[in-house]
C-alpha positions in Angstrom: 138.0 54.5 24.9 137.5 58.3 24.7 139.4 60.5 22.6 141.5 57.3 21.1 140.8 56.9 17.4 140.4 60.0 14.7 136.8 59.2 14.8 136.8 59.7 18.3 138.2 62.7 18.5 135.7 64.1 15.2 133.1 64.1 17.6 135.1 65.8 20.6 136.0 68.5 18.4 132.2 69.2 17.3 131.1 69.4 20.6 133.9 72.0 20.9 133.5 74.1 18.1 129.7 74.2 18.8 129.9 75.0 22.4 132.0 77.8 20.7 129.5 78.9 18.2 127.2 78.8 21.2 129.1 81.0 23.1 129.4 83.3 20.9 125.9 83.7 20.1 125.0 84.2 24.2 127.6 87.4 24.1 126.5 89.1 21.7 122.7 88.1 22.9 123.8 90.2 26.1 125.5 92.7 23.7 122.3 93.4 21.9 120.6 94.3 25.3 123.0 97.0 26.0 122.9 98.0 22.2 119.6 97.9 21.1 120.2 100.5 18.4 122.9 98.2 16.6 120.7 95.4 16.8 120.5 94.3 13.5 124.0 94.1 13.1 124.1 91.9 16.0 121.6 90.0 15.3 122.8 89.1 12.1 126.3 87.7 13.6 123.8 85.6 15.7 122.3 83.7 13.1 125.8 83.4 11.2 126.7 81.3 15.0 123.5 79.8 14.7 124.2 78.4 10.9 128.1 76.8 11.9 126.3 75.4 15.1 123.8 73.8 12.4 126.4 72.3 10.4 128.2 71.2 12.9 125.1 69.2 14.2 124.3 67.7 10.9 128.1 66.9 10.3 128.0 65.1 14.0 124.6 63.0 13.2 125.9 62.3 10.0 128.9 61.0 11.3 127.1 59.2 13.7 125.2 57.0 11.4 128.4 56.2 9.6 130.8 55.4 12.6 130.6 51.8 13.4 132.2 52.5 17.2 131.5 55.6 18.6 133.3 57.2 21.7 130.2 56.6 23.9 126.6 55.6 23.8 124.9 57.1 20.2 122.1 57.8 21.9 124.1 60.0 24.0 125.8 61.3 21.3 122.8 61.8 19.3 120.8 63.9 22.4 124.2 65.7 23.8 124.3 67.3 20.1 120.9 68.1 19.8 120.3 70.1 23.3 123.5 72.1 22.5 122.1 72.9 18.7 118.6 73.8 21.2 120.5 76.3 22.9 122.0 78.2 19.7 118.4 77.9 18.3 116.8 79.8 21.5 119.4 82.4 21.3 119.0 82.6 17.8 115.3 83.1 18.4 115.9 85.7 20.9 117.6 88.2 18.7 115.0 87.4 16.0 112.3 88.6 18.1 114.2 91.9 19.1 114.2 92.3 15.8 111.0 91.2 14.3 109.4 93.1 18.0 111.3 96.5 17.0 112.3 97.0 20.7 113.7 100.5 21.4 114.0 100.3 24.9 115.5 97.0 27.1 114.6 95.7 30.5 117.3 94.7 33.2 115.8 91.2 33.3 116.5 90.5 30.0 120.9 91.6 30.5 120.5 89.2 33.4 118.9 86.5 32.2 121.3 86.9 29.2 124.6 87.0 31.6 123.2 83.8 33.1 123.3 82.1 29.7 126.8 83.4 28.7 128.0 81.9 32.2 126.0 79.2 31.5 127.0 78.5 27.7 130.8 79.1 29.1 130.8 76.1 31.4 129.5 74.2 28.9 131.9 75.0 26.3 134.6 74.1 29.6 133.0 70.8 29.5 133.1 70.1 26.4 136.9 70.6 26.1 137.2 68.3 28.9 135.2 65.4 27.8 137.8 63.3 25.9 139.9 63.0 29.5 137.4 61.6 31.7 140.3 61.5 34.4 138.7 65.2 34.6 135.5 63.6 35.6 135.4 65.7 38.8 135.4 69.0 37.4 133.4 67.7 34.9 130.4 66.8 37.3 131.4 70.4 39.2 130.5 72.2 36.1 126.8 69.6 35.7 126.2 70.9 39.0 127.3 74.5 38.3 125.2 74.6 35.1 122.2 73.0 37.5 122.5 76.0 39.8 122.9 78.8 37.0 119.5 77.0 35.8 117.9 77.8 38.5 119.1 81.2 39.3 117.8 81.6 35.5 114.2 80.5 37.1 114.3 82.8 39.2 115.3 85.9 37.4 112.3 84.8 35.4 109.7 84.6 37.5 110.3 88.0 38.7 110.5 89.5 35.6 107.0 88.2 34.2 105.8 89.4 37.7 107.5 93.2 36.8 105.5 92.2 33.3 102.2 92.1 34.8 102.6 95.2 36.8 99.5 97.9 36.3 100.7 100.4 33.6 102.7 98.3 31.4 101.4 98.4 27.9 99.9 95.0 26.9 101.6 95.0 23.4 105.2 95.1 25.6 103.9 92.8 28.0 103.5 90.0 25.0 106.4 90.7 23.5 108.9 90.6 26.3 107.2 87.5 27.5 108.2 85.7 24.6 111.6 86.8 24.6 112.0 86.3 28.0 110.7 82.9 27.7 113.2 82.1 24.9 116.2 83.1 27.4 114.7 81.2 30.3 114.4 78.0 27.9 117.8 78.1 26.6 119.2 77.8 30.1 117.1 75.1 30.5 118.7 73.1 27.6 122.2 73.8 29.1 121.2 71.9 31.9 119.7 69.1 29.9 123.4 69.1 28.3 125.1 68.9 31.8 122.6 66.0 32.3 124.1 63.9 29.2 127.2 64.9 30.6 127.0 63.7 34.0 125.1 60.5 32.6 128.4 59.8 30.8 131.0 60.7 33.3 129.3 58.5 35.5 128.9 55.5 33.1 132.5 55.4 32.0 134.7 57.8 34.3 
């Protein structure tokens, strides 16, 4: 069934080329952290990413309503799409509040929490490549449960840095503001590991 007919292999390759697009964004998300002062320029390749990740979701649900037989379950289709095009959004959102914030100075939360996405975005992009051959379905579930771990390493990176946040001394203008960004970066992870759910729901269903 997978990766049989050209209209199989349409929606393989979108996956592909957005978990590409995704990746892409999460780099130069942790680039911007290191290079605050070339932010904008960065930022602006971000939501170039961001706008290919777009069309390629729209391409994908357009397809979807006109594909009488689709490689697996639409729903599945339908919801593996959207949590990737969630992910680009959050990182999207990220450098837009960097931005909008004027942030001169980073925090070493923020590079880790972005490394965790890249690694996170990286095995996505992995499983994606490998989901037409589902006689990869071990490494495929390796990488749903690698994802599930980065996750929650990501939970944890966060919690300590709102803790740092709420330290005495830390301006409360700074204290918003990184909250929020943090929060995007901790969500994002969040929606890889919803995509490594739809993933492992289909391995197991049809491997």
């Amino acid at each position: 069934m997978f990766g049989k007919s050209k209209s199989d292999e349409s929606f393989f390759d979108g996956f592909v080329r957005h978990g590409r697009s995704t990746l892409e964004a999460s780099k130069l998300i942790r680039s911007l952290f290191d290079e605050l002062g070339n932010a904008k320029d960065l930022a602006r390749a971000v939501s170039e990413a961001e706008h290919a990740g777009d069309q390629i979701t729209h391409d994908t649900i357009k397809r979807l309503h006109e594909t009488w037989i689709t490689p697996f379950d639409r729903a599945d289709i339908h919801t593996l799409i959207s949590r990737m095009d969630d992910v680009l959004d959050l990182t999207e959102a990220v450098s837009e509040r960097v931005i909008l914030f004027e942030l001169k100075e980073s925090r070493p939360q923020a590079r880790e929490l972005a490394d965790v996405l890249v690694r996170c975005c990286e095995a996505m992009l992995r499983a994606m490549e490998l989901l037409p051959n589902l006689k990869s379905s071990k490494e495929l579930l390796e990488l749903c449960v690698k994802i599930g771990k980065m996750e929650n390493e990501a939970d944890v990176l966060y919690r300590q840095a709102i803790a740092d946040l709420y330290k005495a001394g830390n301006d409360p203008l700074d204290v918003m503001k990184w909250r929020d960004i943090f929060d995007a970066l901790e969500t994002a992870t969040d929606r890889c590991a919803d995509v490594a759910n739809v993933i492992e729901g289909v391995v197991l269903e049809y491997a």
